[in-house]
C-alpha positions in Angstrom: 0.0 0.0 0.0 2.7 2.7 0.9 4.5 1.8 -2.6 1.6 2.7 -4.4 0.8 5.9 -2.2 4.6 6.9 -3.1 4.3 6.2 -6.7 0.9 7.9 -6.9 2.5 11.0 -5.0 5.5 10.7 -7.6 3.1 10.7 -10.6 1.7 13.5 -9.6 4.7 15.7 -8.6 5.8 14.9 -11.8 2.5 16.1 -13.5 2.6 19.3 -11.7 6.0 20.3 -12.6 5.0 19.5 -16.2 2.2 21.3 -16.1 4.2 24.5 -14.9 6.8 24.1 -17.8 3.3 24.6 -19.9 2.3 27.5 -18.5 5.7 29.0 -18.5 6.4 27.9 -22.3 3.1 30.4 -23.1 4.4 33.0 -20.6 8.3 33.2 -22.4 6.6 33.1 -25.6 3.9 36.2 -25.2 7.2 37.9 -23.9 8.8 37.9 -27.1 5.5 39.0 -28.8 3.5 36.2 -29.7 0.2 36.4 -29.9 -1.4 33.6 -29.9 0.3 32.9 -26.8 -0.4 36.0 -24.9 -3.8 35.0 -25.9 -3.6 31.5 -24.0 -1.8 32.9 -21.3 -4.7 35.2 -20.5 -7.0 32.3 -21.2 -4.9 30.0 -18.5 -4.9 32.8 -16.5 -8.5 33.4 -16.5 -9.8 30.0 -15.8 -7.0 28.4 -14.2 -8.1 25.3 -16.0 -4.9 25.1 -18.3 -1.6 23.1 -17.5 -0.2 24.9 -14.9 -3.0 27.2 -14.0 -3.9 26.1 -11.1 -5.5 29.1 -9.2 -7.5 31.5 -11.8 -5.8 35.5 -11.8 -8.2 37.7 -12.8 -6.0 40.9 -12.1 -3.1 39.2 -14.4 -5.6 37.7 -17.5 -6.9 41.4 -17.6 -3.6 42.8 -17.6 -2.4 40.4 -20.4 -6.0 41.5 -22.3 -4.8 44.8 -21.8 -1.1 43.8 -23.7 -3.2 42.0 -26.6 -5.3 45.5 -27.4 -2.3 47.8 -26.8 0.1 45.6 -29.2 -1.3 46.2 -32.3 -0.8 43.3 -34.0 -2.8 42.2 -36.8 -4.7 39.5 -35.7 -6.2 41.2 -33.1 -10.0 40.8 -33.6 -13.7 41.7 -32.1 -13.0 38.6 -29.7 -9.8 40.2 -28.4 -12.3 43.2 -27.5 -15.1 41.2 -25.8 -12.4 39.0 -23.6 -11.2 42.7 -22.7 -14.6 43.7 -21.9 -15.6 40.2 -20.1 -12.2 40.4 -18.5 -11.4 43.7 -17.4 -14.9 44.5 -16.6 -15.6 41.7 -14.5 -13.4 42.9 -11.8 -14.4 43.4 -8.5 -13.4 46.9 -7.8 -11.6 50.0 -9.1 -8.3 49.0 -7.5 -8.3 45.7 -9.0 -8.3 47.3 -12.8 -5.7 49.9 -11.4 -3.5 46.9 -10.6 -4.5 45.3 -13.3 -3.1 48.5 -15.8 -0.2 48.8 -13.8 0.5 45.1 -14.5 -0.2 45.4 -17.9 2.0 48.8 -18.2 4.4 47.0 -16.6 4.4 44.1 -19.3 3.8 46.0 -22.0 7.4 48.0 -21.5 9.1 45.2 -21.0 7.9 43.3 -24.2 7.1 46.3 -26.5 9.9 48.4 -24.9 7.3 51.8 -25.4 4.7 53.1 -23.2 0.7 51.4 -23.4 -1.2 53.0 -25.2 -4.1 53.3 -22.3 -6.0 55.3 -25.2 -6.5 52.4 -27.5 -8.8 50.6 -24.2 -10.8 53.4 -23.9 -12.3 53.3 -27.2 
């Protein structure tokens, strides 16, 4: 009985440092500008239902929403807008969407190396 408690533990120690590599692999790549990533990693973030989720962040999947409008890039869509709106909107108070565009300011620097620009969610 203890062996299989031990290999069941191992299993899933393994499984949840897998499932971190996952989360990070979207992470590094929305970094260096990919969108469909920073579009996952909002996802994962939102629902904390993706490999290596595991505790939803409302605060951070808004802030990455925020990155996805602000970037530009030419995929961005009407959907990109309503997960913004669902997002970002859904948060419990004003302080939680000011952390939520510091965050995002903060990100968007350090991939984008310019300032957000705050105007383009205001629209």
């Amino acid at each position: 009985m203890k062996t299989a408690v031990i290999a069941a533990m191992l299993v899933a120690s393994i499984s949840a440092a897998s499932a971190q590599e996952a989360l990070e692999t979207y992470r590094r790549k929305a970094m260096a500008r990919d969108y469909d990533a920073q579009r996952e990693t909002a996802s994962c973030l939102r629902t904390g239902k993706c490999v290596g989720s595991p505790v939803p962040n409302a605060i951070e999947a808004c802030a990455w929403r925020m990155v996805i409008l602000g970037s530009g890039h030419g995929n961005v869509d009407a959907s990109d807008t309503a997960n913004y709106q669902e997002d970002c909107r859904s948060l419990g108070s004003d302080q939680e969407r000011a952390v939520a565009l510091t965050k995002a300011e903060e990100l968007f620097r350090d991939i984008y190396k310019r300032e957000l620009p705050v105007k383009t969610l205001l629209q």
